[in-house]
C-alpha positions in Angstrom: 0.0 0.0 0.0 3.1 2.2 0.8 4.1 2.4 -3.1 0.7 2.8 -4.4 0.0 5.8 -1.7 3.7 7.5 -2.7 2.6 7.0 -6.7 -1.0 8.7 -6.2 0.9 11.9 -4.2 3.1 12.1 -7.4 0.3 11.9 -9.8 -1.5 14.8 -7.7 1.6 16.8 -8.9 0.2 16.9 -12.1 -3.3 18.4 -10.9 -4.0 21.2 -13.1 -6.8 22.8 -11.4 -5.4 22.7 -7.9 -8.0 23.5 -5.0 -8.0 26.3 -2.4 -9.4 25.3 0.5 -12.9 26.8 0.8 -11.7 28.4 4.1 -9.1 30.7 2.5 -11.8 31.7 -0.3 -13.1 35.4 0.1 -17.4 36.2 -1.6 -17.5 39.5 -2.5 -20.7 41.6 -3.7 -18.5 42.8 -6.8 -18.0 39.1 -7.7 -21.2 38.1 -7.2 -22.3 40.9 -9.8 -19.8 39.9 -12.0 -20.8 36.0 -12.0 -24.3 36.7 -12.8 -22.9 38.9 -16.0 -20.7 35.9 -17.0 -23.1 33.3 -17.1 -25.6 35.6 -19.3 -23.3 36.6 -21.3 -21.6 32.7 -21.6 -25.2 31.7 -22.0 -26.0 34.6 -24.9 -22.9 33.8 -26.9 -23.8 30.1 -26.6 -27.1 30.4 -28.0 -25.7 32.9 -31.0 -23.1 30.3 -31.7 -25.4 27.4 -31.6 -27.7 29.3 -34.5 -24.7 30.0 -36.2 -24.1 26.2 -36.3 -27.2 25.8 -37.7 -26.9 28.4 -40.0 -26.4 27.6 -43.8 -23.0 29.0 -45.2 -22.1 28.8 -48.4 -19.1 28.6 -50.6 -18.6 30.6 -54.0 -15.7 29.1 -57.0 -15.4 30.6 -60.1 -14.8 27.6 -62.7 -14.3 27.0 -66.1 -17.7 25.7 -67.7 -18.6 22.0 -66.9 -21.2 21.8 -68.8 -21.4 18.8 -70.9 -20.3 18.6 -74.8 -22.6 20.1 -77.0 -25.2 20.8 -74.1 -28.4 23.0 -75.1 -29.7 25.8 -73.5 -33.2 26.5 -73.6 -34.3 30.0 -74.5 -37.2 31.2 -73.6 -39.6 34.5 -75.5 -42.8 36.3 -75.7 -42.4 39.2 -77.5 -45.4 41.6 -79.0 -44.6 43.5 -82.2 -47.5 46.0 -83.3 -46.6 46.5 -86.5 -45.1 43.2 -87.7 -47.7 41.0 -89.8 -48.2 37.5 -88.8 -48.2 37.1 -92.3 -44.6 37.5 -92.9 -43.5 37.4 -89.3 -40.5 34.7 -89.3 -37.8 33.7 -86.4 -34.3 32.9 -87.2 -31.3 31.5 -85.2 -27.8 31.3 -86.0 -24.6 30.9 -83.9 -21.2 31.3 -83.9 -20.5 27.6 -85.5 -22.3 28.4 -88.4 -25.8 26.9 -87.5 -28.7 28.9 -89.0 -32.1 27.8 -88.8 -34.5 29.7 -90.9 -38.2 30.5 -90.1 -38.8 28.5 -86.8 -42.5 27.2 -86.4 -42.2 24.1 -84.7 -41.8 25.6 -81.4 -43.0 29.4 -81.9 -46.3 30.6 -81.9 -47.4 33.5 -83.9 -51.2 35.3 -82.7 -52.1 38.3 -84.3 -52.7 41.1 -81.9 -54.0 45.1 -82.4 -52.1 48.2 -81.4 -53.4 47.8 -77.7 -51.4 44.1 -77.9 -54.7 42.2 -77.3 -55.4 39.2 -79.5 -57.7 39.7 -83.0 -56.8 36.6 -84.3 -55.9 32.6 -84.3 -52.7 31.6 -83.9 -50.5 31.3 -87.7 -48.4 28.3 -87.4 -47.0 28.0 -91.1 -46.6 31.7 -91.9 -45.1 30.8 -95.6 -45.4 27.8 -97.4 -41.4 26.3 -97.7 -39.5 27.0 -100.9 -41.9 29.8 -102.0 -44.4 29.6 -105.2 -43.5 28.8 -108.4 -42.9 30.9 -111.0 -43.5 30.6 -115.3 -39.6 30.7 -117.2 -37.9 34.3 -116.7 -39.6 36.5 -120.0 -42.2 34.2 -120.6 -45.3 35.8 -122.1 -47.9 35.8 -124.1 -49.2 37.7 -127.0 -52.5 39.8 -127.1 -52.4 40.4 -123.6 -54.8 42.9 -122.5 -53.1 45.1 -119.7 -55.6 45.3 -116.7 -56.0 49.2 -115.4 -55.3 48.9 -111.8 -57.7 50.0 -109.2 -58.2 52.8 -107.4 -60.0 54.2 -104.3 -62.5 55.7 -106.4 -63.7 52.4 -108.1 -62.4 49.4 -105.9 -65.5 48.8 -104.0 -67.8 49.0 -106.5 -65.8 47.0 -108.7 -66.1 44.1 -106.2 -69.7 44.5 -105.2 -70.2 44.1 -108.9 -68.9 40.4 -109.0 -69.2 37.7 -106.3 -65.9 36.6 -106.4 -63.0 39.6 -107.3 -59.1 37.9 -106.9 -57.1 41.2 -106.2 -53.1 41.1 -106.5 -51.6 43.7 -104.4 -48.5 45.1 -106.2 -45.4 47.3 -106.1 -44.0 48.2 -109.5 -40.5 48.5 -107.6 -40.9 44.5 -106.7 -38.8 42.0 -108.0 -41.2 39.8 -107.4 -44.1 41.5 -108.4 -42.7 42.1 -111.7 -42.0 38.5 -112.2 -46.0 37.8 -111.9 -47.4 40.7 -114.0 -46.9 38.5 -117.3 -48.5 35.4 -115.6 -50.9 37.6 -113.9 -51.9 40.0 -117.0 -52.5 36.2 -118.9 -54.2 34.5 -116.6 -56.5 37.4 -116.8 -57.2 37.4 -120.1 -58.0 33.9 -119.9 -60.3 34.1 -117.0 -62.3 37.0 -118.4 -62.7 35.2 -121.6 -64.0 32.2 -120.1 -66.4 34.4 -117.6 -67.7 37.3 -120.0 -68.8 39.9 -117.9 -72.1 39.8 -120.1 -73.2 36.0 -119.9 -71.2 34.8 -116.6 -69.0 37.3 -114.7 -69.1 35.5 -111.7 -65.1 36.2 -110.9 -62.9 38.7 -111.9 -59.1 39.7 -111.7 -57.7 43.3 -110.6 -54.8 44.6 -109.2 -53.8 47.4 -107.2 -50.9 49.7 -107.4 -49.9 50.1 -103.7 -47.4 52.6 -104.6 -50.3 55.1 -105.6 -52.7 54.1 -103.7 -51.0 53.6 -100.4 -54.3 54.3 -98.1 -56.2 52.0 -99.9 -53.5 49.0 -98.9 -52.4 50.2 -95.6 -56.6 49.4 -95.1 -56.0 46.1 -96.1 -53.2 45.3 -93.9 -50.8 44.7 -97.0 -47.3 44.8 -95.9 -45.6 42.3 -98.1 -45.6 42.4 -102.2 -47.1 41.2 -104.0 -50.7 39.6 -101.9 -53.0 38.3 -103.6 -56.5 38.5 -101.6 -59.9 36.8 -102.2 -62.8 39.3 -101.9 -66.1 37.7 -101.8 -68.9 39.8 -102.0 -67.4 42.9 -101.8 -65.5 42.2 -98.2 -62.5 39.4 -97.7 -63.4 38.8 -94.1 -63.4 35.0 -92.7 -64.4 34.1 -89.6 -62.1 31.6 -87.6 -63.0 30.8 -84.5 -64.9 34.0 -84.2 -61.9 36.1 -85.2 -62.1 38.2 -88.2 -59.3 37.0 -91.0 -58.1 37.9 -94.5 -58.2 35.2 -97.2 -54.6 35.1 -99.0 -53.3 32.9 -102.0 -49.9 31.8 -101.3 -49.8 29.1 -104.1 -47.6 28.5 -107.4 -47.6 32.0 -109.5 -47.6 30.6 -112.9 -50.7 30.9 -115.6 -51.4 27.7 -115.6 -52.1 27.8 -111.5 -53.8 30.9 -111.6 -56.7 30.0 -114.2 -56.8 26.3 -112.2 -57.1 28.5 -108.8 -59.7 30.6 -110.4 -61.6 27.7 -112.0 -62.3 26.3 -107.9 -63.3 29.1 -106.7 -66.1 29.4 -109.5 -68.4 27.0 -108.1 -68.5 28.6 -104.5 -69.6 32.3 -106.5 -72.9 33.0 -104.7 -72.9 30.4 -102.2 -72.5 30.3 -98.0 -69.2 31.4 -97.6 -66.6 28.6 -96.0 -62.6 28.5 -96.3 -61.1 27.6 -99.9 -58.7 24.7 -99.4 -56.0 26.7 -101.5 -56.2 29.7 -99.3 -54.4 30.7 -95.9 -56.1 32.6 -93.1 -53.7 36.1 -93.1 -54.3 38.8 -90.1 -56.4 41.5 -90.4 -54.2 43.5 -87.9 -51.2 44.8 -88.3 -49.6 43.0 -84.9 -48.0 40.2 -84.4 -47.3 38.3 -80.6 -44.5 35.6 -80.9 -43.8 33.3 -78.0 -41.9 30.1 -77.5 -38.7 28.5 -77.1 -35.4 27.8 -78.9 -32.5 25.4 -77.8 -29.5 26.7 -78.6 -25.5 25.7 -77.9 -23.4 27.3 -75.2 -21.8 29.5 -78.3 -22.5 33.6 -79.6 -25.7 33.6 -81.2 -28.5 35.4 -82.4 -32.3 35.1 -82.3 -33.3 37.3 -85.4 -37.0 38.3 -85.8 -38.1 40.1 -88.7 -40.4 39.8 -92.0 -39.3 37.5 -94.8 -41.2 35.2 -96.6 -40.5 33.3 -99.9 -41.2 35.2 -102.9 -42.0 38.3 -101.2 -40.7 41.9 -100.8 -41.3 44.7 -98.3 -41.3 48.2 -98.6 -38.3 49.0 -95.9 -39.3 52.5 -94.9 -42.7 51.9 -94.3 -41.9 48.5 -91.7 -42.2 49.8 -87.8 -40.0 47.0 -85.7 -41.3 48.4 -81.8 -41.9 45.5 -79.8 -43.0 45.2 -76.5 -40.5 42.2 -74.5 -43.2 40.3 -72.0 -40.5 37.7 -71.0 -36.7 36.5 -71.9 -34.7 34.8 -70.3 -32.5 31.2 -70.2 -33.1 27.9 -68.8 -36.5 26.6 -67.1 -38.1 28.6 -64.3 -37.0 27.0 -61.1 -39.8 24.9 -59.2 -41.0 26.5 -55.8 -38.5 24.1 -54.1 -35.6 24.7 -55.9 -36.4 28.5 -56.4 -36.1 28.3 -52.2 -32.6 26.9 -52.5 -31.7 29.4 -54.9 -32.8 32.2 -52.6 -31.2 30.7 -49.7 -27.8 30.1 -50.9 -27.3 32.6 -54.0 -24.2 34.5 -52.3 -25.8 38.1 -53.8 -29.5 37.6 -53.3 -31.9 37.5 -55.8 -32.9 40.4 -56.9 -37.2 40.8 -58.4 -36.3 40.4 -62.1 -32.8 38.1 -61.4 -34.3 35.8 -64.0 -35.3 38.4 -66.8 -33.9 41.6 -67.0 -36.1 42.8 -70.1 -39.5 41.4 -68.8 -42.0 44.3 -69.6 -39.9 46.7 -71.7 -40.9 48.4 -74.6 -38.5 49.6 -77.5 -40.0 52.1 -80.1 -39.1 53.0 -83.4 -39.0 56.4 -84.1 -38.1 56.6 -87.5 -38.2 54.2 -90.6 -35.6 51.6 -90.8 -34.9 51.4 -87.3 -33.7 48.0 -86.1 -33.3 47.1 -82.0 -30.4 44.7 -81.6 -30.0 43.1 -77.8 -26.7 42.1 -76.1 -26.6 39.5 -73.7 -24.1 38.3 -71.8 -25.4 35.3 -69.3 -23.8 33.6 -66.6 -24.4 30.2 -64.8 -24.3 30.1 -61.4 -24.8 26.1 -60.2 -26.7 26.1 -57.0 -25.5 22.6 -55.4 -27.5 22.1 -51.8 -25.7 20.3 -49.0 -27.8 16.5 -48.9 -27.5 16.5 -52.7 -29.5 13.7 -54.6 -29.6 13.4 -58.5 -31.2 16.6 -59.8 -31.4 18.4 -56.5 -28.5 20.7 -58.0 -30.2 23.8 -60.3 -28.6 26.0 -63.1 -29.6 29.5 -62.7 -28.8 31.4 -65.8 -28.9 35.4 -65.6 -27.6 38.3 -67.8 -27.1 42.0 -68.4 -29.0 43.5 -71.2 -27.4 46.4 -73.6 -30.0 47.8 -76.3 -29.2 50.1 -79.1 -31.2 51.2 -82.0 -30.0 52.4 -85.5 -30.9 52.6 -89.4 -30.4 49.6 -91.5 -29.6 49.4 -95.1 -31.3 46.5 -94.7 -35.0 45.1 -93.4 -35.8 46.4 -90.5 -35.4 43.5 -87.3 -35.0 42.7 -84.1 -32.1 41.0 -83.2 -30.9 39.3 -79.6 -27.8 38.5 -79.7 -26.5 36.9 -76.5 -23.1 35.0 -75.5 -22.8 32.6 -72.0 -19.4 33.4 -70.4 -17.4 29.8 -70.2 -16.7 30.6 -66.7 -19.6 29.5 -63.9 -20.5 30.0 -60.4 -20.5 27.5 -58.3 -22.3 27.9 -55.2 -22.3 25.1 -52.4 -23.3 24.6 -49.2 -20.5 24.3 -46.5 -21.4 22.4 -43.5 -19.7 23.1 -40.1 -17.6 20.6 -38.3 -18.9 19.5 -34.9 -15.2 19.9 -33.1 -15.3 22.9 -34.5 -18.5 24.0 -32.8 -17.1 22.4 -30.0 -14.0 24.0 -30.3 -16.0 27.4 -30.3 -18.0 26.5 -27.2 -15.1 25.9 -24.7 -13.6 28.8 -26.0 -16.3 30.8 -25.3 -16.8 29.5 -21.5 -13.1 30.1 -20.5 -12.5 33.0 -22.5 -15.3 34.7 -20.4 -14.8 33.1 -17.6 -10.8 34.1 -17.9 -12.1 37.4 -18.6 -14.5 38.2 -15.9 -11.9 36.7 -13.2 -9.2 38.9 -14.1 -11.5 42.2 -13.7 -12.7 40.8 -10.6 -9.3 40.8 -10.1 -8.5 44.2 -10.8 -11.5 45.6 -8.6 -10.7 43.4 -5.8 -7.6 45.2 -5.7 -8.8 49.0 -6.2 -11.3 48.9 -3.5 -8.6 47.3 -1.2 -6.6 50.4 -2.0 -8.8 52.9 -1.9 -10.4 51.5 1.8 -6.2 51.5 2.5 -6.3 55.1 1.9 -9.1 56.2 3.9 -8.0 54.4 6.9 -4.8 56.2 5.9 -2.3 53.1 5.9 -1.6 53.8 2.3 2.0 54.5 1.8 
């Protein structure tokens, strides 16, 4: 027992907190006071640090693009033009690798709206027909043609309340185009005229219209490309689709022979309950155009070009009006209510209300003739990745600046948004605290204060020793 007893008085050596007996201990008020401070203020920072703990902290890398080879993006639009005919209104895309894809319809939908952007129409899905109508050889024509006399304000609605059925080809004598048909047109005339004397039959007739002189009279009509060739049935060319007022517009071959044949099915219908002629299109009768949808596009510069081109057409350039009114624009999907609460909660600036589109709700006017609007974007991914991440818990966020400018093109008139995604992205994860380290944090908040609050006990111990030294006058 002797050894063991000698070995336990050694290891008390090594006591680190030694004890004062509680006889030599002093309680003073001052300490008291001091205690009670201690422990609230130990059991404040506690609590502070225990919501910290809890807290989610995030961490921010700037990386080089990990996106996948050849990934798409999905671009999203809704975008009202007043003045842009559904008719003619067309959606390209082309990149920086040389992808163009002409007159998108698959995935676009084109509604036909009036100058206070509400709709007046049914949606156009096939604008043009692809390749454009045929034509007869280049200086083909045909002898003992009698030239029509175009029509004119004064005589154009008498002229087709005089015949049920009037085919009227809306023309520019400036028009490639246009010129091209006035041989097949002028023909075809003839021929339909002679078979349906105004005398015996005259139930259909063929005019034209020079829209050059008699702007008023086609700007009433909605004509905006050359040449267009409308149906007028008893004096009026209105349809009704769906209870929407619409044009009737033949957009078939331009040749003689497929004139007089187009002329020869509409006979039969001449004084009959109107209904749609299989060789005609519905075309708006407003001026306005509302084109919504998506495009997928590659990680590269690119452009989303709208403007008015159709096959076979042209357009007077200083009389086209490209305002538009952007309702929405932006990349990716819209984030799910769950994901959209990650997002907030860990984006390291916030989200601000239009992080996701910066051009939602803008309008951009053109002043003067000719104008075009071109866009730059520049968009950045930022890769929200939560803490407990499962497959397709992580979200791409994809935001951008916008820069607009607007100037006078040689060219037809557009709207262009031109964007580019930076190849660096934002990485944003979630960084979880290490339990030692809260512990770590807790025992360094107990001694700190408790280290702190003994030394100014301390300190005031002392002073009113002194001063009650000094008034007894024993201080020296």
């Amino acid at each position: 027992m002797a050894p063991l007893g000698r070995s336990l008085s050694r290891l008390r050596a090594v006591d680190f907190y030694k004890k004062v007996p509680l006889e030599l201990t002093e309680a003073t008020l001052t300490g008291a006071w001091l205690s009670m401070a201690a422990a609230v203020l130990m059991a404040t920072l506690l609590v502070l640090e225990f919501a910290a703990y809890l807290r989610v902290q995030t961490v921010s890398e700037l990386v080089v693009d990990r996106s996948h080879s050849n990934e798409l993006v999905k671009v999203t639009f809704n975008i009202s033009f007043p003045a842009l005919s559904c008719e003619f209104a067309t959606l390209d895309v082309s990149d920086a690798l040389g992808t163009k894809r002409m007159n998108l319809t698959k995935t676009v939908t084109r509604v036909p709206i009036d100058l206070d952007l509400s709709k007046a129409g049914v949606a156009v899905e096939e604008p043009q027909p692809e390749g454009g109508p045929k034509y007869d050889a280049e200086g083909a024509w045909w002898d003992n043609v009698d030239i029509t006399v175009p029509l004119t304000s004064d005589n154009f609605k008498t002229t087709l309340a005089r015949h049920p059925i009037v085919v009227v080809n809306f023309y520019a004598p400036w028009c490639h185009w246009c010129q091209r048909l006035e041989p097949a047109w002028e023909a075809a005339t003839k021929a339909v005229h002679e078979k349906y004397p105004e005398g015996a039959d005259g139930r259909i007739r063929f005019a034209k219209v020079d829209c050059t002189a008699e702007m008023e009279l086609c700007r009433g009509h909605f004509i905006t490309g050359f040449p267009s060739i409308r149906v007028f049935r008893r004096g009026h060319d209105d349809i009704y689709i769906e209870g929407m007022h619409q044009h009737e517009a033949y957009q078939g071959d331009r040749t003689k022979e497929a004139l007089e044949a187009f002329a020869d099915s509409l006979v039969p219908s001449a004084g009959l309950p109107h209904h749609q002629h299989g060789q005609l299109v519905a075309a708006p009768q407003v001026h306005g155009c509302n084109m919504a949808g998506f495009v997928l596009v590659k990680k590269v510069p690119g452009t989303l070009h709208f403007t008015a081109r159709a096959e076979g057409h042209s357009f007077d350039h200083g009389a086209m009006n490209m305002s538009h009114v952007v309702h929405a624009f932006h990349f990716g999907a819209r984030p799910s209510p769950r994901k959209l609460w990650e997002l907030k909660k860990l984006h390291p600036g916030g989200l601000t209300s239009d992080w996701l589109d910066k051009m939602a709700g803008q309008l951009f006017r053109s002043d003067s003739p000719q104008h075009t609007h071109e866009h730059w974007l520049q968009v950045v991914t930022t890769t929200i990745e939560p803490r407990r991440a499962t497959r397709g818990s992580s979200y791409d966020a994809y935001e951008y600046t916008a820069n607009s400018h607007t100037y006078v093109s040689d060219s037809t008139p557009s709207a262009k948004f031109s964007y580019a995604l930076s190849p660096i992205q934002v990485i944003v994860r979630e960084k979880p605290r290490r339990f030692y380290h809260f512990v770590t944090t807790l025992c360094a908040i107990i001694g700190g204060v408790f280290t702190v609050a003994g030394i100014l006990d301390a300190i005031l111990h002392n002073a009113v020793k002194v001063l009650r030294k000094h008034e007894l006058g024993k201080y020296t």
